[in-house]
DONUBA-679255 format. One record per residue (C-alpha): residue in one letter; x, y, z. Coordinates in steps of 0.2 Angstrom, whole numbers, padded with zeros to 4 digits, always signed. Example, Ala and Ser with C-alpha at 12.3 -4.5 7.8 and 13.67 -1.06 7.14 Angstrom:
2
A+0062-0022+0039S+0068-0005+0036
This chain:
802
X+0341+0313-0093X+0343+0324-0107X+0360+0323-0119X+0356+0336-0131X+0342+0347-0140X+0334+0351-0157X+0338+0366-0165X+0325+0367-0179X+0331+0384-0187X+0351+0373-0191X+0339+0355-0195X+0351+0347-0186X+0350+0336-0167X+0366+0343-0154X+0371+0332-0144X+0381+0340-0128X+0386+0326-0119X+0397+0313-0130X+0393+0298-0117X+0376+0294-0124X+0368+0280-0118X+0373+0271-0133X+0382+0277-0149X+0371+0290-0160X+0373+0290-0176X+0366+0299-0192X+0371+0295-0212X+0383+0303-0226X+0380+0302-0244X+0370+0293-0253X+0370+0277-0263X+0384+0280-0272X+0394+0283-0259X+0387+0282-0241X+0390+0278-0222X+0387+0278-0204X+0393+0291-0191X+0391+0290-0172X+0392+0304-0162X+0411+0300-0157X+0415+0297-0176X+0414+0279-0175X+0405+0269-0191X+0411+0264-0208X+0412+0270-0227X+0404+0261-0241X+0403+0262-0261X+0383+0257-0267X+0382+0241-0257X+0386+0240-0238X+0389+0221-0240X+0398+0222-0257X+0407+0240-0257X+0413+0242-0239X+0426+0252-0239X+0429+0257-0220X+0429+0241-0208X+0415+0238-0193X+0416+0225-0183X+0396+0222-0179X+0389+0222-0160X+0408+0224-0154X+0416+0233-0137X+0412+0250-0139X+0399+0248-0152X+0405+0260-0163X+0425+0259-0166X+0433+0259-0177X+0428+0274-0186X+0435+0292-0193X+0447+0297-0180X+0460+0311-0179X+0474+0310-0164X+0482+0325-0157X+0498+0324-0147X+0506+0338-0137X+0525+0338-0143X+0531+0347-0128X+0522+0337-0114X+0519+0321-0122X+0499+0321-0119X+0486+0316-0134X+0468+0315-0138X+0457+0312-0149X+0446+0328-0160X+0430+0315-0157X+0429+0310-0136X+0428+0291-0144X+0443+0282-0144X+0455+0291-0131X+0441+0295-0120X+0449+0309-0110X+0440+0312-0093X+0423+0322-0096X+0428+0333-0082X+0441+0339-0094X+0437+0335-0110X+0420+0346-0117X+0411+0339-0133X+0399+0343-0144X+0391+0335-0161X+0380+0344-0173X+0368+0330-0182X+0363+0339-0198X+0355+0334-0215X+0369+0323-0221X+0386+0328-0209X+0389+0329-0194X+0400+0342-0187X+0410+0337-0169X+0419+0350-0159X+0429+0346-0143X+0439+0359-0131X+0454+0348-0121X+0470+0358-0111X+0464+0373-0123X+0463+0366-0140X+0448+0368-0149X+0445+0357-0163X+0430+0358-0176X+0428+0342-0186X+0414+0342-0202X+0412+0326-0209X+0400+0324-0225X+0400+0317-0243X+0399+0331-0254X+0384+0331-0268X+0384+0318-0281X+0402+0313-0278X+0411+0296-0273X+0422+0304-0261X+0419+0307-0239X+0428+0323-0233X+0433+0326-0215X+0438+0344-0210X+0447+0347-0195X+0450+0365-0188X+0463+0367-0175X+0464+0384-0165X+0476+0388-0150X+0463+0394-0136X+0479+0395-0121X+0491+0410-0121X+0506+0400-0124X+0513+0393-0142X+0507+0376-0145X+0517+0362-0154X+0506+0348-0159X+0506+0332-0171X+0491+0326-0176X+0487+0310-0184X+0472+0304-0196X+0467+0288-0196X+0455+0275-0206X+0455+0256-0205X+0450+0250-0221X+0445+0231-0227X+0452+0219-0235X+0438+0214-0247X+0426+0224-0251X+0413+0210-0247X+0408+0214-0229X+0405+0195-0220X+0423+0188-0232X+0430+0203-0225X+0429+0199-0206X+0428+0178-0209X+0440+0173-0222X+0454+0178-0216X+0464+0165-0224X+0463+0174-0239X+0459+0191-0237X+0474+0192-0227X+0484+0191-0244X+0473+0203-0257X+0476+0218-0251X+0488+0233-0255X+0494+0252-0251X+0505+0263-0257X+0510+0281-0252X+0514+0295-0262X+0516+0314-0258X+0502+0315-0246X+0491+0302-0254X+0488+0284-0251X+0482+0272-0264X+0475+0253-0260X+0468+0242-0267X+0461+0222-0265X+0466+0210-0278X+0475+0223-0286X+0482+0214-0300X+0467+0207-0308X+0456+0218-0322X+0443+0231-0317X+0425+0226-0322X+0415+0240-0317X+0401+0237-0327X+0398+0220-0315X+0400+0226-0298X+0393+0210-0293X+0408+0204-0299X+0420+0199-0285X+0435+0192-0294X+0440+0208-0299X+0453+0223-0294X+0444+0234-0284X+0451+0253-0278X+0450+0267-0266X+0462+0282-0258X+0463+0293-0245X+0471+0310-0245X+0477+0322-0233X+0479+0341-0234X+0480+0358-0226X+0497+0352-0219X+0513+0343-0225X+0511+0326-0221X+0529+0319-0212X+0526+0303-0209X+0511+0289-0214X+0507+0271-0209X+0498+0258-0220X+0497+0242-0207X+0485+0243-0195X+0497+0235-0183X+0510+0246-0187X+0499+0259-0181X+0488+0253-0168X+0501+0240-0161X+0494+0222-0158X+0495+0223-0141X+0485+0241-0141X+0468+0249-0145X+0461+0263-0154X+0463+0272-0136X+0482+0272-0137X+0490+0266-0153X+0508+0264-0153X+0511+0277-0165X+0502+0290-0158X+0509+0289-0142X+0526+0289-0146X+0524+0302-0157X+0529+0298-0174X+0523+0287-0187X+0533+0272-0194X+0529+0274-0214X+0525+0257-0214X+0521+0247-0229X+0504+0235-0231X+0507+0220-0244X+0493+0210-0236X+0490+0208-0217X+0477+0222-0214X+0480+0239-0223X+0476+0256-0213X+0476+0274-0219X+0485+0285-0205X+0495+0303-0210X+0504+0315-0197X+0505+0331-0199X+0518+0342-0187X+0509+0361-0183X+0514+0374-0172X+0501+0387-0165X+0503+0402-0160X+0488+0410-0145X+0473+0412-0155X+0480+0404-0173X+0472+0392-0182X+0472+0380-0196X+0464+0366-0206X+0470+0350-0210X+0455+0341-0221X+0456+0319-0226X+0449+0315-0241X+0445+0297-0243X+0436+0292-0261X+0432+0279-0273X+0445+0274-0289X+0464+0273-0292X+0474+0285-0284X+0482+0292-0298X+0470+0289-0311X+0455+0297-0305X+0459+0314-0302X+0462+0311-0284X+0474+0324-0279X+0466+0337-0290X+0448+0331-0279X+0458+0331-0263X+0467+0347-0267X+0452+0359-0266X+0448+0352-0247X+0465+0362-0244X+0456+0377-0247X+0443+0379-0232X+0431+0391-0240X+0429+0375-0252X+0425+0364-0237X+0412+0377-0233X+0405+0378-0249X+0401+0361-0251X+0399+0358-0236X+0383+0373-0239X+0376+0367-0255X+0374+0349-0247X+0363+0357-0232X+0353+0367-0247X+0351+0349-0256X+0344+0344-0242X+0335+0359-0234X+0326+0360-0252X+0317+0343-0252X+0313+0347-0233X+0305+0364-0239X+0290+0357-0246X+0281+0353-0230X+0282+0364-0215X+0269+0363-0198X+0269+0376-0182X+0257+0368-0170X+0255+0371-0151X+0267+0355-0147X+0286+0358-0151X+0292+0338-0149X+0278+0337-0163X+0286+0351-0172X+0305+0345-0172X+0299+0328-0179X+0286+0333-0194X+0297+0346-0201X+0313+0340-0198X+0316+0322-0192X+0302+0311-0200X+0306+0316-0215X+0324+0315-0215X+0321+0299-0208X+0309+0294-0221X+0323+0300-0235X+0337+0288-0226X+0324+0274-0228X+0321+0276-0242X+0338+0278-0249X+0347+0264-0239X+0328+0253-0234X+0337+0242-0223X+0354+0239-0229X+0365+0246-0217X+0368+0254-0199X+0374+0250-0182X+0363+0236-0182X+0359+0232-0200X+0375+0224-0210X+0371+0224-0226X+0373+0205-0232X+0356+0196-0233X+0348+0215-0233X+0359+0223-0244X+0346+0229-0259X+0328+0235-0257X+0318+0226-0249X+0302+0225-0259X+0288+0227-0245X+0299+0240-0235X+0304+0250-0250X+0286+0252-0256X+0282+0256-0240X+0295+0271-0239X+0286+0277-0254X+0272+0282-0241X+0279+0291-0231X+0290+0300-0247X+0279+0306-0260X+0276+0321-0253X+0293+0325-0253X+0302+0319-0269X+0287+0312-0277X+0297+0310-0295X+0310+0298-0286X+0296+0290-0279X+0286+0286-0296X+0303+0277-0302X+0306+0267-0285X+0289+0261-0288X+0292+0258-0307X+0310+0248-0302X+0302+0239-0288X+0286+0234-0301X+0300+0226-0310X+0302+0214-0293X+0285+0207-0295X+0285+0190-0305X+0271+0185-0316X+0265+0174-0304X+0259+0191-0294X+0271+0188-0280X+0288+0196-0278X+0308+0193-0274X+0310+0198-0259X+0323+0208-0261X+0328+0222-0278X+0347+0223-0280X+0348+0238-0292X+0366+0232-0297X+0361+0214-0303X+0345+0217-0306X+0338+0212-0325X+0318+0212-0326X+0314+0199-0336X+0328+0187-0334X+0328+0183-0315X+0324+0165-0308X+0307+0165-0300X+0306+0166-0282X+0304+0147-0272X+0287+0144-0270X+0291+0143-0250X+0299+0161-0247X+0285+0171-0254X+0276+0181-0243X+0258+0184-0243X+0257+0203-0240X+0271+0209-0252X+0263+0216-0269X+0249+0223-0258X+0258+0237-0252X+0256+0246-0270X+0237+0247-0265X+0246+0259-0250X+0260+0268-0261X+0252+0270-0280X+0236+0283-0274X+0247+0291-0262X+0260+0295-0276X+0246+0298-0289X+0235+0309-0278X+0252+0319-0275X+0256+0320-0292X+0241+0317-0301X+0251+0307-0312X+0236+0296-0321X+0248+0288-0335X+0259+0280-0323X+0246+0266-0322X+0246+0264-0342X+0264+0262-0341X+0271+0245-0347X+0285+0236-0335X+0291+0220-0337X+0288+0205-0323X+0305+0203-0316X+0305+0184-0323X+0297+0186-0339X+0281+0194-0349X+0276+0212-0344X+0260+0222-0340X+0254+0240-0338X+0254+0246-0317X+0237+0243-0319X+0238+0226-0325X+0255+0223-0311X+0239+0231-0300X+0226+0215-0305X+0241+0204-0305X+0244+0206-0287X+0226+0204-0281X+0223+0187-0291X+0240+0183-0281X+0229+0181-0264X+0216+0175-0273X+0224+0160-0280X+0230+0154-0264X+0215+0154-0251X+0212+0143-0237X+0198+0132-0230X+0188+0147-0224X+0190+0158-0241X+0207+0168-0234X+0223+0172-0240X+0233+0161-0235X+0249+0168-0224X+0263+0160-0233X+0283+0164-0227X+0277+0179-0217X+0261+0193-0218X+0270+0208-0214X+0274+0199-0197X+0289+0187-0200X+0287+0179-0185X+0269+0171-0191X+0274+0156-0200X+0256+0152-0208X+0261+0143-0224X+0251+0137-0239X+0234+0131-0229X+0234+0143-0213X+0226+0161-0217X+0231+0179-0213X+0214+0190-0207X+0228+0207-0211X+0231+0200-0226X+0213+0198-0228X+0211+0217-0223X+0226+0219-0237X+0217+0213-0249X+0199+0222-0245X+0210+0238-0245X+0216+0232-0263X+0202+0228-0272X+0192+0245-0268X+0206+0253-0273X+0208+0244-0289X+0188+0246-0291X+0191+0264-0290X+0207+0267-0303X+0198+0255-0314X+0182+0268-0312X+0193+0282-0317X+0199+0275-0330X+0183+0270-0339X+0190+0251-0337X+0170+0245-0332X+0173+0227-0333X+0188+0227-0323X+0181+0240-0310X+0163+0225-0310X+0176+0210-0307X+0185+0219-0291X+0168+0225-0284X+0161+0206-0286X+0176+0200-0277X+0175+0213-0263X+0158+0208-0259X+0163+0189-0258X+0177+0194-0246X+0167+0205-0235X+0154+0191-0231X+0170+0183-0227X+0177+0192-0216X+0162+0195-0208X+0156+0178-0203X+0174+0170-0200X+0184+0184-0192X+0174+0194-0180X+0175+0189-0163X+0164+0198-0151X+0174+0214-0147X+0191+0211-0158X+0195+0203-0178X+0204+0188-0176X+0223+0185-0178X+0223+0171-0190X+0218+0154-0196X+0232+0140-0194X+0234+0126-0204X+0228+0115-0193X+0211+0122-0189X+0219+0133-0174X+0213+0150-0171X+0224+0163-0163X+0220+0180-0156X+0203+0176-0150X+0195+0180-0135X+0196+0162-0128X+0216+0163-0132X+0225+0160-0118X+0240+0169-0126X+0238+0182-0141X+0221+0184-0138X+0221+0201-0146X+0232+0207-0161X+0234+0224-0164X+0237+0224-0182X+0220+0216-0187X+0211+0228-0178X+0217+0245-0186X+0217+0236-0203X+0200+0230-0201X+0196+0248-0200X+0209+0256-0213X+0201+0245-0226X+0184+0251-0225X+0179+0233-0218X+0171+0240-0198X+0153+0243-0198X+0153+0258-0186X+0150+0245-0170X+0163+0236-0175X+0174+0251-0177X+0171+0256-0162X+0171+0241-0150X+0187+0234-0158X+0196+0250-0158X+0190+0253-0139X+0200+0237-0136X+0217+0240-0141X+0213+0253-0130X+0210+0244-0116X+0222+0229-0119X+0236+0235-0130X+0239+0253-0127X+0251+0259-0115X+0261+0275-0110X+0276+0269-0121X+0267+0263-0137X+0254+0251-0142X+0260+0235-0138X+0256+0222-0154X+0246+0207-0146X+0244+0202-0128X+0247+0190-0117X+0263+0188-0125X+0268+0169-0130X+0279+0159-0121X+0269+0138-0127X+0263+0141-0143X+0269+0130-0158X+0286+0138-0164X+0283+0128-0183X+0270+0145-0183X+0273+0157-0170X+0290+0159-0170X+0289+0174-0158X+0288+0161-0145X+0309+0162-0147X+0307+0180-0141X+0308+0186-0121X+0290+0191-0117X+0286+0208-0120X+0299+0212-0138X+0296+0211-0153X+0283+0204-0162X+0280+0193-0144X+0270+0207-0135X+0282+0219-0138X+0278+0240-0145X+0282+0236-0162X+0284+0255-0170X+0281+0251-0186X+0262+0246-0181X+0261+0262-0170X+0255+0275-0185X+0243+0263-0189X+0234+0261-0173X+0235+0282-0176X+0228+0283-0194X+0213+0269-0185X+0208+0282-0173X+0209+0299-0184X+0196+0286-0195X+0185+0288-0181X+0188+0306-0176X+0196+0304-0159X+0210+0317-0160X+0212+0317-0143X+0217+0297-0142X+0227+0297-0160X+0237+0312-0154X+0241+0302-0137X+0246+0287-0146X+0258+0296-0157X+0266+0304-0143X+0268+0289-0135X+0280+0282-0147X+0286+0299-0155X+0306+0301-0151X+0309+0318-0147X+0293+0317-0135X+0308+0307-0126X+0322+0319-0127X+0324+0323-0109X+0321+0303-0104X+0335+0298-0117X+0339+0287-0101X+0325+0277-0103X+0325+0275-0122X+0345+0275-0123X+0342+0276-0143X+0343+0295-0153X+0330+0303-0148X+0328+0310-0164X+0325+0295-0173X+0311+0281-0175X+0316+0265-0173X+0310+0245-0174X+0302+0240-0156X+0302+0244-0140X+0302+0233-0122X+0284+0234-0119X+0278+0232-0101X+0278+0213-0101X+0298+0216-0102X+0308+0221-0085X+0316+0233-0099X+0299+0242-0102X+0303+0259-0111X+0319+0253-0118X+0320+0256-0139X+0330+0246-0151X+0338+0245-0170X+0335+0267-0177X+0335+0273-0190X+0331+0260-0206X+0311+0256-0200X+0297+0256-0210X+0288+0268-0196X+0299+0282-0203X+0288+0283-0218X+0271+0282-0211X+0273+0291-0196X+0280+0306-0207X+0262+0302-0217X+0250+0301-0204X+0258+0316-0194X+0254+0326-0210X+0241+0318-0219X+0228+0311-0206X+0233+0323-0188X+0235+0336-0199X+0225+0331-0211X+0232+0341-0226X+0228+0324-0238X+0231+0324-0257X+0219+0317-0266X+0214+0311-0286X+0200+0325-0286X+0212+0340-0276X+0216+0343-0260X+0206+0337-0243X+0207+0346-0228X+0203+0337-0214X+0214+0338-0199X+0210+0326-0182X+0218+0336-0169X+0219+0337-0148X+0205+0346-0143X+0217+0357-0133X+0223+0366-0151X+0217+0381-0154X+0225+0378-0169X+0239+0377-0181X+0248+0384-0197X+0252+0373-0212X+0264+0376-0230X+0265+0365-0242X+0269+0362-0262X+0255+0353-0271X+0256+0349-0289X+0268+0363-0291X+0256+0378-0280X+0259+0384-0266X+0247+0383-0250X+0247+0390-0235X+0233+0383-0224X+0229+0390-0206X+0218+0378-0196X+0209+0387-0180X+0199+0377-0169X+0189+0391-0157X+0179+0377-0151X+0192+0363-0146X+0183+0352-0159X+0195+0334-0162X+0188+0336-0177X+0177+0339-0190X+0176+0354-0206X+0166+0369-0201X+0174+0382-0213X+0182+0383-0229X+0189+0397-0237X+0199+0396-0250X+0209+0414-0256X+0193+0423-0246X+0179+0412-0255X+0170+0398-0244X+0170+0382-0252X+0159+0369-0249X+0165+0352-0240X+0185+0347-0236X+0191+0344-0253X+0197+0358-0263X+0198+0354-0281X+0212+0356-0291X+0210+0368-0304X+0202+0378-0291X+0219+0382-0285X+0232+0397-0290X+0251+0398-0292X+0250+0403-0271X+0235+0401-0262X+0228+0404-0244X+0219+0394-0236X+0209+0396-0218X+0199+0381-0211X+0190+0381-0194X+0186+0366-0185X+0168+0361-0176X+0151+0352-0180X+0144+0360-0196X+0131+0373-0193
């Protein structure tokens, strides 16, 4: 079944049918002032922390998922009917009630038709501001007058701290306060106590917000959520609403709300605009009316509401693909990176699912991650995220699991508890520093000085050293790193003796890479050491991890081996066999026999599934995934995150035919008419899926905040493509369905401009023929940089080299 389609020339998702199979949702702002929307305007407000600035209340995993939310009421004064402009929370019959929502690049925009009023709603945080805007149009579509009342309305915390905002009620029940004044409310919590806004971490202070209305006089307000919604009510019918007048109640504790009605008459074809204005700040000392007044103005709705779609359209600009396959399409020039920028911005602080709370900063292995998949896109923002999140690692080589730019002082912070580091953290720099360098060219970010985050400093490159010796110094009986809290796989509790074969694959990748920077840089002795090391670990691997036709899983600290092929349960594990060959380790037979497994045993038409059989008696003290049903999650479930690494395995070995087939099989727009099946926005990636172990097979869970985002927006473009920044210049070198004939490709590279046209006459997978750059053949893929002008044409044909 299909809910909506993608209209690539807007960038934006539009969903036709309002009753998704679960609540959509896209993001506003950024992190200085950010939220949620659903596609019936449910979700919640937030000021740079979702777990520490929550402005606009969400009660997690409640009934519906997504209420309370941004909600305009409309009432018919002369028959008493009302609605809502969204089709959540009245819910009107769909027979008679039409809906549409426009997911964009930063807003949504929801339009309903109900007894012929039309309403346009626009919701967005306009550019660089602390302020969320929602702009309704009304328009009279019957042929008689129409006298209505419509009603705003936000429930806002108590605290701003999320999990004391919905458990301690015994006192957040008494720090609140609104007030109203001409058209504009002001609250606050714990408003007699100073500001400290230097210290946002700092919860015994007065904290501030307001919320405006315009377009319309305002008659009457409400400031109690009870007052307004009645105790005995819902969002679906509040009191106020149906009996047509607000109460201008007060809030002096309790649970404060911002609700405004404004009385309109239309004549047949009139309309007008009422916009709310909800922002950051006290109400009369932070230029709030004179913010709030502009909205009144609609050409000043749609002008901001333009330049954030250029903001946004811009950094989506640099890359852009037509190939034979539009799902394909939708996601690499659209969706995957949009998706990649939300990760990046929020990693995995807040969404429908997510809460904020214990994941409220940047993770450290997901944010270095997100770099991945960015760099190609904002690569400056991505050289400081690296920078800050160097600052996390300690001078032990480890890291804090978590980087709360708010509280966050490199070089004073306590060192992270010997038992909560995680083996596989610091090496996902050996992933994001080439990637950004080869995109920038940027040689003097690794000469940069950055402190530990406890104490001492280094340059990148030392950071770089620092987290190798990290795995070396804590090795097991068999000459691996040992596992630690987690190895990329938090369900893998291998501790201090047992040994991680991915992390060992980590490593590999880590110490040719440092061999090579060291290389460049004329640094011989350093470049010697990791070389020396790197032929230690490869006999290593070699005679403890290969088993026949598949790496092993692990080593546990008892002896056990799991994801062998005399395992009864996790005898193969998907992540050690597409690592094995990402790091260089394979020799070709082992390349091929180990890939040709996870064929056989791990691929299926949803995704690749990450080990098999799933586990249902191993030892939970080390696989906690035993806690899981059978076929989810890290217990034999399609794990997405894994899923563009099983690709990027595949396009190593030049079968573009498989690599393509496995993307698609975990690709969400190739799922837009089965939205059914996956019930998640098909628009989105997201964190697992039921794999065929599960009675649920197909089903998706938790969009939007994944770390697949960022790579499956890198391996689309950098290794199916294959348009692959390098140190050196640009290689081409696409792995491609041998049905192609081709494909076109425009891209920004160190400040030129390419456009590249790939043709494929003799359906080859893969494989450079041809090279022409601006009319002259080159020899090879690589294209060198200073070979390159300000705009430059490119045309590469595939097939065996003649």
């Amino acid at each position: 079944m299909q809910y909506g389609f993608f209209d690539d020339a807007a960038r934006e998702y539009v969903i036709e049918r309002p009753d998704t199979p679960r609540p959509w949702t896209n993001y506003l702002g950024d992190r200085h002032y950010g939220g949620i929307i659903t596609n019936n305007a449910g979700g919640y407000s937030f000021h740079q922390s979702s777990a520490e600035g929550r402005l606009l209340r969400m009660r997690f995993n409640s009934v519906p998922l997504d209420q309370p939310g941004r909600y305009f009421y409309l009432r018919d004064r002369d028959n008493n009917d009302y609605w809502s402009a969204s089709w959540q929370p009245v819910s009107k019959p769909l027979d008679q009630y039409k809906s549409t929502c426009r997911f964009g690049t930063g807003y949504a925009i929801i339009t309903s038709v109900y007894d012929e009023i039309e309403t346009e709603t626009s919701f967005f945080v306009p550019v660089g501001k602390t302020h969320e805007v929602w702009s309704m149009r009304v328009t009279n579509r019957s042929n008689r007058t129409r006298r209505l009342s419509t009603f705003s309305f936000a429930e806002f915390t108590n605290e701003w701290n999320m999990k004391n905002d919905l458990m301690n009620l015994q006192y957040t029940q008494y720090i609140s306060e609104a007030t109203y004044q001409d058209g504009l409310i002001g609250v606050s919590m714990c408003g007699r106590l100073p500001q400290d806004k230097d210290n946002f971490a700092n919860r015994d202070q007065s904290r501030w917000w307001w919320m405006a209305q315009v377009g319309a006089p305002v008659v009457g307000h409400d400031l109690d959520r009870e007052a307004f919604v009645g105790v005995y009510n819902g969002f679906h019918n509040p009191q106020v609403v149906d009996a047509g007048k607000c109460s201008n109640s007060i809030c002096y504790g309790d649970n404060p709300c911002g609700a405004m009605q404004s009385d309109i008459d239309l004549k047949p074809g009139e309309s007008t605009q009422i916009a709310v204005v909800i922002g950051v700040g006290k109400a009369q000392e932070e230029g709030a009316t004179a913010a709030a007044a502009g909205y009144g103005n609609p050409q000043h709705v749609a002008d901001e509401l333009d330049k954030l779609r250029k903001d946004w359209h811009t950094k989506l600009d640099r890359t852009h693909a037509q190939t034979p396959d539009d799902d394909f399409n939708h996601m690499v020039n659209v969706w995957n990176p949009y998706n990649t920028l939300m990760t990046f911005s929020w990693s995995r602080s807040c969404s429908l699912v997510y809460t904020g709370d214990d994941r409220d900063g940047f993770g450290f292995r997901d944010t270095v991650q997100d770099t991945v998949g960015a760099s190609a896109i904002i690569p400056d923002d991505c050289g400081e995220r690296l920078a800050l999140m160097f600052t996390g690692q300690e001078s032990t080589g480890g890291a804090r699991p978590e980087v709360r730019p708010w509280e966050h002082q490199p070089g004073k912070m306590p060192l992270t508890e010997k038992q909560k580091y995680r083996s596989d953290d610091c090496l996902w720099f050996f992933n994001a520093v080439p990637t950004y360098l080869a995109e920038t060219g940027d040689m003097a970010f690794l000469d940069r000085v950055l402190p530990y985050s406890d104490t001492g400093e280094a340059t990148v490159m030392g950071h770089l050293r620092r987290a190798i010796e990290f795995n070396l110094e804590r090795q097991g009986s068999h000459g691996l790193p040992c596992g630690l809290s987690a190895d990329w796989n938090d369900c893998l509790k291998l501790g201090y003796n047992g040994e991680s074969v991915f992390v060992a694959f980590q490593l590999r990748l880590g110490l040719a890479t440092y061999a090579d920077l060291a290389t460049r840089l004329g640094q011989t002795d350093q470049a010697d050491w990791a070389t020396a090391e790197l032929a230690t670990l490869d006999a290593t691997i070699q005679r403890e991890c290969w088993d026949g036709d598949r790496f092993i899983w692990a080593f546990g600290e008892d002896g056990t081996v799991y994801g062998s092929q005399q395992s009864e349960e996790g005898k193969i594990y998907l992540n050690t066999q597409v690592w094995a060959v990402i790091s260089g380790a394979t020799t070709p037979e082992q390349t091929q026999q180990c890939l040709d497994s996870v064929q056989r045993e791990l691929a299926t038409e949803h995704g690749v599934m990450i080990c098999s059989p799933p586990f249902e008696k191993a030892s939970v003290k080390v696989m906690r995934a035993v806690l899981m049903q059978p076929g989810v999650k890290e217990n034999g479930g399609i794990f997405s995150h894994t899923q563009s690494w099983a690709v990027l395995a595949e396009t190593l070995r030049g079968h573009g035919d498989a690599a393509f087939q496995m993307y698609r099989s975990f690709m969400p727009s190739a799922y837009n008419d089965r939205a059914d099946l996956r019930e998640i926005e098909p628009y989105v990636h997201c964190q697992s899926t039921h794999s065929r172990f599960s009675p649920k097979f197909g089903v998706s869970r938790v969009p939007w905040l994944s770390g697949t985002a960022a790579w499956a927006n890198y391996v689309a473009t950098h290794h199916i493509l294959g348009i692959r920044p390098e140190l050196d210049g640009l290689r081409i070198d696409p792995c491609i369905p041998a049905e192609w004939p081709g494909f076109s490709f425009r891209r920004i590279f160190r400040g030129k401009i390419l456009d590249i046209t790939v043709e494929n006459p003799q359906g080859a997978q893969s494989g450079v023929q041809e090279l022409k750059l601006n009319g002259q053949p080159l020899t090879g893929s690589l294209i060198p940089v200073d070979a390159l002008k300000e705009t430059n044409q490119i045309v590469v044909q595939l097939g065996k080299p003649q």
